[in-house]
N, C-alpha and C positions, 0 to 999 in steps of 0.2 A: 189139271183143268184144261180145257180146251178152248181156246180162246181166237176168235174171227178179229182183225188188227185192220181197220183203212183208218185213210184220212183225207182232207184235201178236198173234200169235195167240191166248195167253192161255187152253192147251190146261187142260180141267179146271173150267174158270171154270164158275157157274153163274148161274140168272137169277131171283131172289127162291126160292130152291132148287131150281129145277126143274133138271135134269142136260140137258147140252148133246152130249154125246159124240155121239150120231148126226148131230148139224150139224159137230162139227167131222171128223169121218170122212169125211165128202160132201164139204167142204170139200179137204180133203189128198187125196181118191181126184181132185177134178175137176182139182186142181194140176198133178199126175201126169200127167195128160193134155193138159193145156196143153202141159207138159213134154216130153212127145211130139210132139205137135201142131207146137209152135216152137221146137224144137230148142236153146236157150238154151247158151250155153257154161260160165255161171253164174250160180246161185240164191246169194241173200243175203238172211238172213232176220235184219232186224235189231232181238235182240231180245225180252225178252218170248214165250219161247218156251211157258213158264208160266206158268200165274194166279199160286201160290203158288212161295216157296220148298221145300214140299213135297208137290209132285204127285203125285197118287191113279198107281195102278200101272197104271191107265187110260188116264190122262192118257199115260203115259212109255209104253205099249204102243202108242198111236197113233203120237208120236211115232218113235220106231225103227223101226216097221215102214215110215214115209213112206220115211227114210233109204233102211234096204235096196231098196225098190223102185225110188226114184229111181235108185241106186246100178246096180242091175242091168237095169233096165228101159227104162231112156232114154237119150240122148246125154250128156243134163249133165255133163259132164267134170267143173266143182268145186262146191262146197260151202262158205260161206262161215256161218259163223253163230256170231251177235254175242250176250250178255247182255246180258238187261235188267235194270232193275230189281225186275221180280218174280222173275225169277231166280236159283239157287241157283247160282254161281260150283263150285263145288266139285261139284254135281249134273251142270253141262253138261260138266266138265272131265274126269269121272274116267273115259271111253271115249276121250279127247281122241286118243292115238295110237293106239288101234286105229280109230277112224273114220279119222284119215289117212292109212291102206292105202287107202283108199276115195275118196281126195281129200275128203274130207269136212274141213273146217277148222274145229274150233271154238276160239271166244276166250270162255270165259265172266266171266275179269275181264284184265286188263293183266298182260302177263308178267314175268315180273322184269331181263327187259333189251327194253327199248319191240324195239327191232330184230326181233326176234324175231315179231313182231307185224307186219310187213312180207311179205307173200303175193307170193311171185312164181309166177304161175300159166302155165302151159306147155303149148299144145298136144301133138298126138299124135306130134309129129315133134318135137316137145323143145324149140317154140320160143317164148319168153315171148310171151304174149298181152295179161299186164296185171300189174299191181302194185297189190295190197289192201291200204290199209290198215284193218286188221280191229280198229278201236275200242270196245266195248263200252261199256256204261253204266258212268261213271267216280264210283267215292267219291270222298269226301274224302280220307280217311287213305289211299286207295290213291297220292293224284299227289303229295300232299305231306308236310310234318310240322308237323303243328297245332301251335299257340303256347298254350301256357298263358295262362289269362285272357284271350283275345282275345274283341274286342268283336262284338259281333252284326254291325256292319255292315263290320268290317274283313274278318271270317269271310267275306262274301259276296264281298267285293270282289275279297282273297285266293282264294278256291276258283273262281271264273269266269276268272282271271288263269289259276290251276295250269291251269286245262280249254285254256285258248288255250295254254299253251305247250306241252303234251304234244300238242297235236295240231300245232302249229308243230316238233317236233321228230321226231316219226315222218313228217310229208310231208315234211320234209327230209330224212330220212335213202332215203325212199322217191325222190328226186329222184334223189340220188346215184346210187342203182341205175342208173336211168331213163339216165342217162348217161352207165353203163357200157356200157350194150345198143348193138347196132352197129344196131338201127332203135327210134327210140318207141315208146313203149306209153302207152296210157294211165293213169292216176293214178286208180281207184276208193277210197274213203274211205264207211266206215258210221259211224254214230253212235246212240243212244241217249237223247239229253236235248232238253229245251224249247227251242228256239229261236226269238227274241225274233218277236212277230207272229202265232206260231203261232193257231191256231183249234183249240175242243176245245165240246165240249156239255157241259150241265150233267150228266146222270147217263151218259157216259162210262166213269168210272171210272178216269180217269185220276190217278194220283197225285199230288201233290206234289213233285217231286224235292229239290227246295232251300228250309230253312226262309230267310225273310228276305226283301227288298226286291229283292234281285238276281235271281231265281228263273229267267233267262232269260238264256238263249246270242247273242248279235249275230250274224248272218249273216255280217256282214264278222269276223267274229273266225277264221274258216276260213279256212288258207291258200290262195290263188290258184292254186294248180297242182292243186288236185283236181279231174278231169275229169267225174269224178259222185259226188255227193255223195248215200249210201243211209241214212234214218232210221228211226229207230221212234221209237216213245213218245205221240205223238200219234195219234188212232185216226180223225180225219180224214184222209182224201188231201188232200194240197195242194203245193202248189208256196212255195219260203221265200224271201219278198222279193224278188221276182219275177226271183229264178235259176231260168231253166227246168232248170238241172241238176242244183239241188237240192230234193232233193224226200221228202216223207213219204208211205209207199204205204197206211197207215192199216191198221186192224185188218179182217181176211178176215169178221168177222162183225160184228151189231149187240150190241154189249157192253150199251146199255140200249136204252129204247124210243122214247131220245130220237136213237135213230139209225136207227129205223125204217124212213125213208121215204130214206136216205141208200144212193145206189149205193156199193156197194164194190168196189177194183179191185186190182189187181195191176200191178206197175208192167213195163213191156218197151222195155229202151233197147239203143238200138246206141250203143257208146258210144267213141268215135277219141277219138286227143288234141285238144283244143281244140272239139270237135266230137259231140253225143249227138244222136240221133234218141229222141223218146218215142212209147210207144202205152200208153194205158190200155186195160186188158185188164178189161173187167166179169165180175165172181165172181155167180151167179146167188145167190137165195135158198133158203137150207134147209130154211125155215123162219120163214114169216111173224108179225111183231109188228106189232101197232095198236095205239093208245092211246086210248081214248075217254073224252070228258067232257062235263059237262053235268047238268042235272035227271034225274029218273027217267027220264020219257020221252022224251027224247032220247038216255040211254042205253040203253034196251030199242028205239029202233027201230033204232040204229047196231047194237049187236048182231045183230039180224034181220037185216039187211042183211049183216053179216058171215056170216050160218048161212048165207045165201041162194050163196055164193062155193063152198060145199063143199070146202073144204079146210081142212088144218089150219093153226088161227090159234091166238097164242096172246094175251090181251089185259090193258093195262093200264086200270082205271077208276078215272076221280076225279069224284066224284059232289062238285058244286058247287051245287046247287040250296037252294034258301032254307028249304024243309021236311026236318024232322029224321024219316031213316028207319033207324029199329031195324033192321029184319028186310033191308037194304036188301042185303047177300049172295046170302038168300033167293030175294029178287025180280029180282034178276038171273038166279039159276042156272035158272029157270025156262022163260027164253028162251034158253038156251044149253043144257041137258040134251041127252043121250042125240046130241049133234053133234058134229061138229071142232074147233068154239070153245070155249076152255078159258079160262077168267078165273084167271090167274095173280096178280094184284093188286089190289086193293079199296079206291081212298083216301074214306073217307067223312069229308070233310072237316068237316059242321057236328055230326056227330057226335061228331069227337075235341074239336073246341071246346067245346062243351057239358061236356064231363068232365072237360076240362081249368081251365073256369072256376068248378068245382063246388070249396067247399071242400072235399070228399074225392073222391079221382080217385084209378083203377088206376095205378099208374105204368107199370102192366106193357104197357097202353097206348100210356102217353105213348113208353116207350124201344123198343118196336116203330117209333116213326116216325120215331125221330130218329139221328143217325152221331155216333160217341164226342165232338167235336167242338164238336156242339149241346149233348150234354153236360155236358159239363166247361163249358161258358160257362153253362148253366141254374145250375150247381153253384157259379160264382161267385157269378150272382144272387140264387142262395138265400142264400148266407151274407154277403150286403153285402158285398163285395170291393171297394175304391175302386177307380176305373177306371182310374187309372197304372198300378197292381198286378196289375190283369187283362189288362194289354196283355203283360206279363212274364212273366205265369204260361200265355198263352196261347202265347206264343214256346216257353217251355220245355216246355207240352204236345204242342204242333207236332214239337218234336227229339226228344221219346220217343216218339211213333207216325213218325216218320219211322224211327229208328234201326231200331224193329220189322219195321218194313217189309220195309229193306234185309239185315238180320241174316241172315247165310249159316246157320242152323240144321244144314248139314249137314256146315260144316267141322269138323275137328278142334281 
């Protein structure tokens, strides 16, 4: 079977507030056409189909108009698409059977009988081509039943245990199929979480899945009979522990600037039992990001340089030079006016220090530069917090922006 593997998309997302929708439109129209182009049997998108749990009407208008077209417009026979954890379980689920008129399969969380969750996909003459298992980004409280007063690092030990044996029990029960078929099929398997090795950049954007020590999935923790193994969650492509079979296709765009200069792909596996052929398939850009830094003038010539390209860029700067400049916005937009080049971000580093070591300083400032996180750790040090206490208070801050995170907002 031949099988098209993204994920990530993170339809909605935006970039220090600038609105992304015409990169992701380009993005799903050039899909489309791959789509065509390479005839795939199935698309698997695992994952993080949205930024938030409550995507703009934008967002979810791109999305279904991809569906129908793919639906009507190309070969793709199935459809396979997994929840992540940015999204809404109840948001991906509630067209769940009228998309599978369409072969459109979606799992936005774990069904109430795992089986159920077992995709037997069938060519046009009705003959199984493969077996899905269609995993989604796994809770806690969805695989097991939390213990009262459990300790932080049993919680870990426990919820990586629940993750290996729910997925030890649906490729089991997906075998059994497998050996009722009068010829093999292969054994496809998506996923959603960290797995241990993975590679991610610092402003990524990637979340946290698991508060605690354990935060990561073992590669060998999968069982052996998955023929290809399709991830999300990480916005790197890569390959996990050097299974050519298992693999993360990464996010179709540059989520920050610290992914720049990173190609992004799409993944295209021919995929037999025992047996995957891979091609990374290169996603052009949309929409170009640079990051620039340095003193004044090294950033006013990198700039020039960038107007000199004529096209639209969009730029981050971090002004690192030893002299404090006021007006330093100013003195950028000068060199970039009335062009392509749009300075979307402005770190003027020895300016926030100065204000920051001043005894009275904006805060409005200071909480412009920093994630709830920095925060709440400033907010211990302000109030003397002894440091055993901060390690405890910062775990139980960690499990309420976690919980926020995953909170399905749109179920009942």
């Amino acid at each position: 079977m031949k099988i098209f593997h993204t994920s990530d998309w993170h339809l909605g997302r935006t970039l220090y507030a600038k609105k992304r929708y015409v990169e992701f439109e380009a993005f799903l129209n050039w899909l489309i056409e791959q789509i065509q182009l390479k005839s795939p049997d199935l698309l698997i998108v695992a994952g993080d189909i949205f930024d938030t749990t409550t995507p703009s009407n934008k967002a979810q208008e791109l999305y279904y108009q991809f569906l129908c077209k793919v639906a009507a417009n190309t070969a793709c026979r199935h459809m396979v698409i997994v929840g992540g954890n940015h999204d809404s379980p109840s948001l991906l689920n509630a067209p769940k059977q009228l998309l599978k008129q369409l072969k459109i399969h979606v799992v936005g969380n774990i069904s109430p009988d795992y089986r159920d969750d077992v995709l037997e996909l069938k060519d046009l003459n009705g003959i199984t081509q493969a077996l899905v298992c269609a995993i989604p980004y796994l809770r806690d409280r969805d695989i097991r039943i939390l213990e009262e007063y459990e300790l932080a690092e049993d919680k870990d030990k426990n919820f990586m245990q629940a993750i290996q044996d729910y997925y030890a029990k649906v490729c089991e029960h997906a075998e059994v199929l497998r050996q009722q078929l009068e010829h093999p099929v292969p054994i496809i398997a998506t996923g959603h979480l960290f797995v241990t090795g993975g590679k991610t950049l610092k402003d990524d954007g990637v979340r946290e899945l698991y508060v605690g020590s354990l935060a990561q999935f073992a590669a060998n923790d999968f069982p052996p009979n998955i023929d290809y193994l399709a991830l999300g969650h990480l916005h790197v492509p890569q390959i996990v522990a050097s299974k050519d079979n298992y693999r993360y296709s990464g996010s179709p765009l540059a989520m920050g600037f610290g992914e720049a200069r990173q190609q992004k792909i799409i993944i295209e596996a021919d995929v037999n039992v025992g047996n995957v052929t891979i091609t990374e398939i290169a996603i052009p850009k949309f929409q170009s990001l640079e990051r620039v830094a340095g003193d004044l003038n090294t950033i006013k010539l990198a700039l020039t340089n960038l107007v000199n390209r004529d096209e639209s860029i969009w730029v981050e700067v971090d002004y690192t030079g030893q002299e404090i400049v006021t007006n330093l916005q100013q003195e950028l937009q000068t060199v970039v006016i009335n062009t392509q080049v749009e300075l979307i971000k402005i770190h003027n580093s020895q300016l926030l220090a100065q204000v920051l070591s001043s005894a009275e300083y904006d805060a409005g400032i200071e909480l412009a530069n920093l994630n709830p996180e920095q925060v709440f750790d400033k907010c211990l040090t302000m109030n003397n917090i002894p440091a055993k206490q901060q390690e405890e208070l910062k775990e139980c801050f960690a499990q309420i922006m976690q919980d926020l995170a995953t909170h399905d907002v749109r179920a009942e």
